[in-house]
N, C-alpha and C positions, 0 to 999 in steps of 0.2 A: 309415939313421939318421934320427931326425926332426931338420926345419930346424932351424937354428940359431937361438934366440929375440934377435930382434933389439930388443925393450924389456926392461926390467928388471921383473922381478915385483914385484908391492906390497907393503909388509910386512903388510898386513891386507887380503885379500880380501874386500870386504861381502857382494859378490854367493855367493862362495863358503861364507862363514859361513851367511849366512841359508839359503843350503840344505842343506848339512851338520844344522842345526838341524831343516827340516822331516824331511829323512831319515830322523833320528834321535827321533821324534817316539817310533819307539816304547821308546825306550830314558825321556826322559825322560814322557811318561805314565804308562810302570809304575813309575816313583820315586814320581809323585804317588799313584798308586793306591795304593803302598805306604804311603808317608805319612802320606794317608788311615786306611788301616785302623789302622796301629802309633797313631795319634791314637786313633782311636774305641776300639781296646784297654787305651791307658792308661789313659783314663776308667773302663773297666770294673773293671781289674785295682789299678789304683792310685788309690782314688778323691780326690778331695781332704778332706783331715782338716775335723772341727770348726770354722767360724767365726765369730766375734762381734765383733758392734763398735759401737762407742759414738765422739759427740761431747761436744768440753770449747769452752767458750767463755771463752779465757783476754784477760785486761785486763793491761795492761803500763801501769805509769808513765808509761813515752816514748811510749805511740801519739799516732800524728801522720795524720793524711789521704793526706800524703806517702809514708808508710814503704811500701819496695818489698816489702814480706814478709820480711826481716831479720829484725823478730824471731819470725817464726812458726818458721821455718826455724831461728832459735835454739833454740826449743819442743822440736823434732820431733829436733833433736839430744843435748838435755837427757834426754829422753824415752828414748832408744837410749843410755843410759848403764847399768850394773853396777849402778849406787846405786839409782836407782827399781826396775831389775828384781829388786833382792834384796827391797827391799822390801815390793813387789808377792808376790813368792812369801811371804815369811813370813805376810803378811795371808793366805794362803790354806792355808798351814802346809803348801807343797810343799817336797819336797828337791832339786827341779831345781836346774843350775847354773843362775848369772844370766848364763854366758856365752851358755850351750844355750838360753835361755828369751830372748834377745836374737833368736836366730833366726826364734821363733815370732811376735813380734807387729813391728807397725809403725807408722809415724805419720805422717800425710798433713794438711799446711795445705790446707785448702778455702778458706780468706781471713783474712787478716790478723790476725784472733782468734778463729778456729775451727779446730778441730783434731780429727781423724778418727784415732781408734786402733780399729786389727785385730789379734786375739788368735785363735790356731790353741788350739783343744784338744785331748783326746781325747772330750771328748764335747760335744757343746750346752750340756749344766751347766756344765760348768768351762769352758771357753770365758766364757761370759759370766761366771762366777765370777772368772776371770782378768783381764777388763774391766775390773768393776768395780773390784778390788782395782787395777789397774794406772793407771786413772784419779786414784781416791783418791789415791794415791803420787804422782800427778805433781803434783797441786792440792795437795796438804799439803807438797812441795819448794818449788811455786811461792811459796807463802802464806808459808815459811819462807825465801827466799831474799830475799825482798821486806820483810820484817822483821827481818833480819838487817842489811839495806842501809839502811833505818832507823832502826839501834839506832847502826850507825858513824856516819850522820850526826849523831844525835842528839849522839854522842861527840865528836865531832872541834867541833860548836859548842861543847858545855861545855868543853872544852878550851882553846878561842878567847877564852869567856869568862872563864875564871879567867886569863889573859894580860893580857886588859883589868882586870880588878878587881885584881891585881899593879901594874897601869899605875895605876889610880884611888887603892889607898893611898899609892903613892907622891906624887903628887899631893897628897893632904889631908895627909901629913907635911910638905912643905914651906910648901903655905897654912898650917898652924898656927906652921911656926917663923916666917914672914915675921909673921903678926900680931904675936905677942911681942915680932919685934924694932920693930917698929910702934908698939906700945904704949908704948916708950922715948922714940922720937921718930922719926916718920912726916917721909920724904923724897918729894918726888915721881919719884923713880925707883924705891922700893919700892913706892908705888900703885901704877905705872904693870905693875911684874912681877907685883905681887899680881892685878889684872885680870885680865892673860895667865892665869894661872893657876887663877882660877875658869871664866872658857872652858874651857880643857883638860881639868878635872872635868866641867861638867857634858856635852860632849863623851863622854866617859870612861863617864859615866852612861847616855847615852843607847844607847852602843854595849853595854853591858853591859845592856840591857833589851831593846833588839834580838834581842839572841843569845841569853837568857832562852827570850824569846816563839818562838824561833825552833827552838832545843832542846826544848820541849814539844811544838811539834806534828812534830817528825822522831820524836818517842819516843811519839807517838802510830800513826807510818807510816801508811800508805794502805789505810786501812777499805775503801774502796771495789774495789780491785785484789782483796783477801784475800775480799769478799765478793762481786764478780763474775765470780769464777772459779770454776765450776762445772760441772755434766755438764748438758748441756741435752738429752740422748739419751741414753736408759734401755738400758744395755749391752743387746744381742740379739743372738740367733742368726740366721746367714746361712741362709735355706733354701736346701738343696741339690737342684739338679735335674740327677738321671743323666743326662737327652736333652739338656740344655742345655750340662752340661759336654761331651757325649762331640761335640754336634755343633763346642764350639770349639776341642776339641782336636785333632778330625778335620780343622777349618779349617787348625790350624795347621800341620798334619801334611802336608797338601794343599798348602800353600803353602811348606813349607823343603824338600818332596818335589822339586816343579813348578821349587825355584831351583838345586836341587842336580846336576837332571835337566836342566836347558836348561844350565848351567856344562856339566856334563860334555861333551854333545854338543857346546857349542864347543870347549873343549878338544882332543877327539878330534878333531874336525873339521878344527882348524886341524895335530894333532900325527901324524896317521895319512896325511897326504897323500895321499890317496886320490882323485885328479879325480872331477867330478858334472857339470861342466858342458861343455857342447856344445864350447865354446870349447876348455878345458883337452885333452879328449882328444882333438881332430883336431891339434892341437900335438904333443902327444906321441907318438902318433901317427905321423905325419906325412900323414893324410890327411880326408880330408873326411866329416863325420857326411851319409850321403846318404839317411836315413830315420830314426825312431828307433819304438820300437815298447816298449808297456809289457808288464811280465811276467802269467804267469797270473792271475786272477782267483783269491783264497782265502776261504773260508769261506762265509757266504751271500752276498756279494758276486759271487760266478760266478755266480748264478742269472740275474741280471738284467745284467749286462756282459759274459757269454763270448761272445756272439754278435757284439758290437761288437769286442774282440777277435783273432775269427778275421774279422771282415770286413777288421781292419786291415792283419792280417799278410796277407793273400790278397793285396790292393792291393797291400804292399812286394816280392810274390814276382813279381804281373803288372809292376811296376817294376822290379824286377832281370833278368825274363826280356827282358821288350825291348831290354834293354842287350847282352845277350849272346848271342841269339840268331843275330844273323849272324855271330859270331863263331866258328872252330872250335876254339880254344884250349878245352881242358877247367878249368872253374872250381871253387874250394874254398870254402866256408862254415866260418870256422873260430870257434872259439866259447870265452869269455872268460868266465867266471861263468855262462853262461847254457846248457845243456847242450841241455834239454827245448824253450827255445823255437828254438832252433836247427836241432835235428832236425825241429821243426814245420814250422818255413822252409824246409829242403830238399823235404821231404814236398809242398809248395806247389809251388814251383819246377820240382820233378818233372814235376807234374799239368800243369803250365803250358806248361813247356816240351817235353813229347811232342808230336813227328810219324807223322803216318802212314809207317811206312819210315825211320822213324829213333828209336831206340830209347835212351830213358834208364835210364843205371846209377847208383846211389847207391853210391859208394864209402865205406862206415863205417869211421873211423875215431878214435871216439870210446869213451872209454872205459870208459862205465856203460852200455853197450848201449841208449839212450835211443830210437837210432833205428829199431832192430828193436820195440822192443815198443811205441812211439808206434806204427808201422805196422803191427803186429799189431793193437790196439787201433783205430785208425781203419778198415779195412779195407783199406787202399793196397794197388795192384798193383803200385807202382815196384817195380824188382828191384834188390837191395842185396847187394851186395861187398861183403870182407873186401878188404885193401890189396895181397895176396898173388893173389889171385880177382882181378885187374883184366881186363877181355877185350880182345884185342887188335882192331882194326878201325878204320877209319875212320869208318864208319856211325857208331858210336855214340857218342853223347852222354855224357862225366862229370861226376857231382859230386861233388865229396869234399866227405865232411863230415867234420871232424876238431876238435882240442881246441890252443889254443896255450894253456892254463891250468898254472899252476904243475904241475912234473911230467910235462906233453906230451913226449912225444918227437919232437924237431925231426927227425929224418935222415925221418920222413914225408912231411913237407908239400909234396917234391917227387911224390910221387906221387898227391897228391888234385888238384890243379891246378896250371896254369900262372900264373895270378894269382886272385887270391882277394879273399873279402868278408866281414873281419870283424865279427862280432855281441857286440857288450861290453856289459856289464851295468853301469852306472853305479857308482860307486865302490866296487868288488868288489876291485880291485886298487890297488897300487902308482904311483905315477910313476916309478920304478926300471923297475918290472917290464915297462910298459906301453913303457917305450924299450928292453927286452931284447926284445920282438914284434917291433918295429919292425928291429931291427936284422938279427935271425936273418932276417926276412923279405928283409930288402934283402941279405942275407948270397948266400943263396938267388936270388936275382935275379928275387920269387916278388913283381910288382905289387901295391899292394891299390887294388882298385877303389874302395870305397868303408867307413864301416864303418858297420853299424848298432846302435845304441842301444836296449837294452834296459830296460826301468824307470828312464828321465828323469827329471828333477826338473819337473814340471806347468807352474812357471812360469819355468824360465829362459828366459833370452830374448836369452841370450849366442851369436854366429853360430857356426858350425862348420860352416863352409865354408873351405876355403884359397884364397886368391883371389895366390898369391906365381907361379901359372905350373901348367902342367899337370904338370910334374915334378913339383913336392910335392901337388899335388891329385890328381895320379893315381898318386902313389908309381912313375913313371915309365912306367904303361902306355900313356899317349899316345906319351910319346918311344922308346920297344921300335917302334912303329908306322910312329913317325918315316922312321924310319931306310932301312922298303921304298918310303919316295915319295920322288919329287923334293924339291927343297928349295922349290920353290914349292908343293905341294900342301898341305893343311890335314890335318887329323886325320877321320877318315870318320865319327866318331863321338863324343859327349861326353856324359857320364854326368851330368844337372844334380841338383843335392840335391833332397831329395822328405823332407817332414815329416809323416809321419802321427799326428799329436797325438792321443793319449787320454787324457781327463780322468781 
């Protein structure tokens, strides 16, 4: 079983995401590649309709230097209303709804009294036909809202001042009866209220000449607003360019591709728990990454990297052979996602490990016949067993190469070796799975020397080494050893990690 983890896992692994990510590059590149394409498709297939557009340079009463864009923003809302857009359509004597025809156009404040309307057609013609017409409608609301605002001011002063001139006759009724009774015989407290009371008229007077002067020009309104509000852009058609649309829909296509595609892979990343990192799988594990080696070369890529390659794997087979050469224990190479490079690695080991007068067997135990026809294929002389075909003798040297991958049949692995070296493919599997290996293996009482790493992630740079004792470093092959020395003697031999990095 692997050690018992003695820190708590994190709840968000960076190191782990960020490579789950590269991993997974190829899943989100071909989102973007699709992306891409369904963008440059729409453009073709669905092109964008008719457009025109035109500027209004509208004057408000209230501009101030101040105003934050209030009232343009009033404009452009005015503008997306039923009432202009019916109007707009009868001027051009369409039977669209004005709900439907609310969808086609738009209205953009550029500053504080400029105003950008965009009209969708069906053709260039009506497009701008629709412009114009939708412009007009808005400047002949404007020019009527603004004189309607006008007409109540004008109202509410004459209102004000027929109040006053109510106030004024009543006033001249009283100055007349105070003279009369004056004319009798004049008191000086009649003076003094007759005074008050010419005040108060011509008061009276004044305020009712006020609001006169002041009624004529609200019922005159603002000539100015009604006559600089107009189109200062002669409605026009958008020229349409097929490579310009299809490159920015391609853009965008490339880009909600590329965000859709990097989510997913963390997602998966984080939800398929699948270890990648050196660190991760000597833990579960329970023993020490002591090489790691990248998978075949695909496409034109092999041309110019197989030779680097097979030079690497050649070094981790001269590395594994020195380890166990003076050993006589028969050793297994078992293999976890990685079938082909596996078989390569015994096929090395093989080469490696022949003496004159002592003779290596490959014991196959693998289940797509990988090892036979790699060695058909290379030329190899190694001579390869079936598990049944194993030869008895002490001369001779075995390897088993066999499968602990989902489906393996475990009641084997006693017969390919006495301790073993496995070859795991970077996140191919499970953390479940990867502690059901571990466990059948120590079940078994079958060492693992070390294991080697298949298509790594380039830049981890997480240890995967176990440094807790040779027991969990060596999955107990030092302490099996232990046990024929004294208790002063040391271990004869110790297997130190070896990294063969390929870019």
């Amino acid at each position: 079983m692997p050690p018992s983890q003695t820190s708590s896992q994190p709840l968000l692994d960076l190191p782990r995401l960020i490579s789950s990510v590269r991993r997974g590059r190829g899943l989100w590149l071909s989102l973007a590649l699709l992306g891409f394409l369904i963008g440059g498709a729409v453009a073709v297939v669905l092109p964008a309709p008719p457009t025109a557009v035109t500027k209004i340079i509208v004057l408000h009463k209230d501009d101030s230097p101040t105003d934050s864009g209030t009232l343009i923003r009033t404009d452009v809302a005015l503008l997306q209303t039923t009432q202009i857009a019916a109007a707009a359509l009868k001027a051009v004597n369409s039977t669209q709804k004005p709900e439907d025809f609310l969808k086609d156009y738009q209205g953009l404040g550029l500053t504080n009294n400029v105003l950008q309307v965009t009209v969708k057609g069906t053709s260039p013609g009506d497009a701008t036909a629709r412009a114009k017409a939708l412009a007009d409608a808005f400047i002949a609301d404007h020019a009527q809202r603004n004189q309607a605002a006008a007409s109540a001011q004008a109202k509410a002063l004459s209102d004000q001042r027929g109040q006053v001139q109510a106030q004024l006759n009543s006033v001249d009724a009283q100055i007349t009866e105070k003279e009369k009774t004056n004319a009798r015989g004049r008191t000086a407290g009649d003076a003094t209220e007759l005074e008050t009371l010419y005040g108060r008229r011509a008061a009276l007077t004044a305020q009712i000449s006020d609001f006169e002067q002041r009624a004529q020009q609200a019922g005159i309104g603002t000539p100015q607003v009604a006559a600089g509000t107009q189109i200062i852009e002669t409605p026009r058609a958008l020229p349409v360019s097929l490579l310009k649309t299809g490159a920015l829909d391609s853009g965008i296509g490339l880009a909600l591709g590329l965000a859709l595609g990097l989510a997913l892979a963390m997602v998966r990343g984080v939800v398929r728990d699948r270890p990648v990192l050196r660190r991760e799988i000597s833990e579960h594990l329970g023993a020490s990454v002591i090489a790691q080696l990248s998978s075949p070369p695909r496409g034109p890529v092999k041309l110019w990297r197989r030779t680097r390659g097979v030079t690497d794997r050649k070094r981790i087979a001269t590395t594994l052979v020195r380890a166990i050469r003076t050993d006589n224990e028969s050793v297994s190479l078992l293999e976890l996602g990685c079938a082909k490079v596996t078989a390569a690695l015994a096929l090395d080991i093989a080469a490696e490990l022949g003496e004159p007068g002592t003779p290596v067997v490959l014991v196959d135990d693998l289940p797509g016949g990988e090892l036979r026809a790699l060695a058909a294929a290379s030329g190899s002389t190694a001579e390869i067993v079936a598990v049944g075909e194993i030869p008895d003798g002490s001369g001779v040297r075995r390897v088993g190469v066999g499968s602990v991958s989902p489906g393996a049949a475990w009641t084997d692995l006693d017969a390919l070796g006495e301790e073993t070296v496995l070859v795991v493919r970077a996140g191919r599997e499970s953390t479940l799975w990867l502690h059901t290996v571990a466990r059948q293996l120590a079940d078994r009482a079958i060492p693992i020397i070390g294991v080697v790493l298949v298509d790594p992630d380039p830049r981890d740079r997480t240890d995967g080494t176990l440094w807790d004792g040779l027991h969990t470093a060596l999955r107990g092959r030092a302490g099996a050893r232990s046990r024929d020395l004294s208790n002063s003697e040391a271990p004869t031999r110790f297997l130190a990690p070896v990294n063969a990095e390929v870019s």
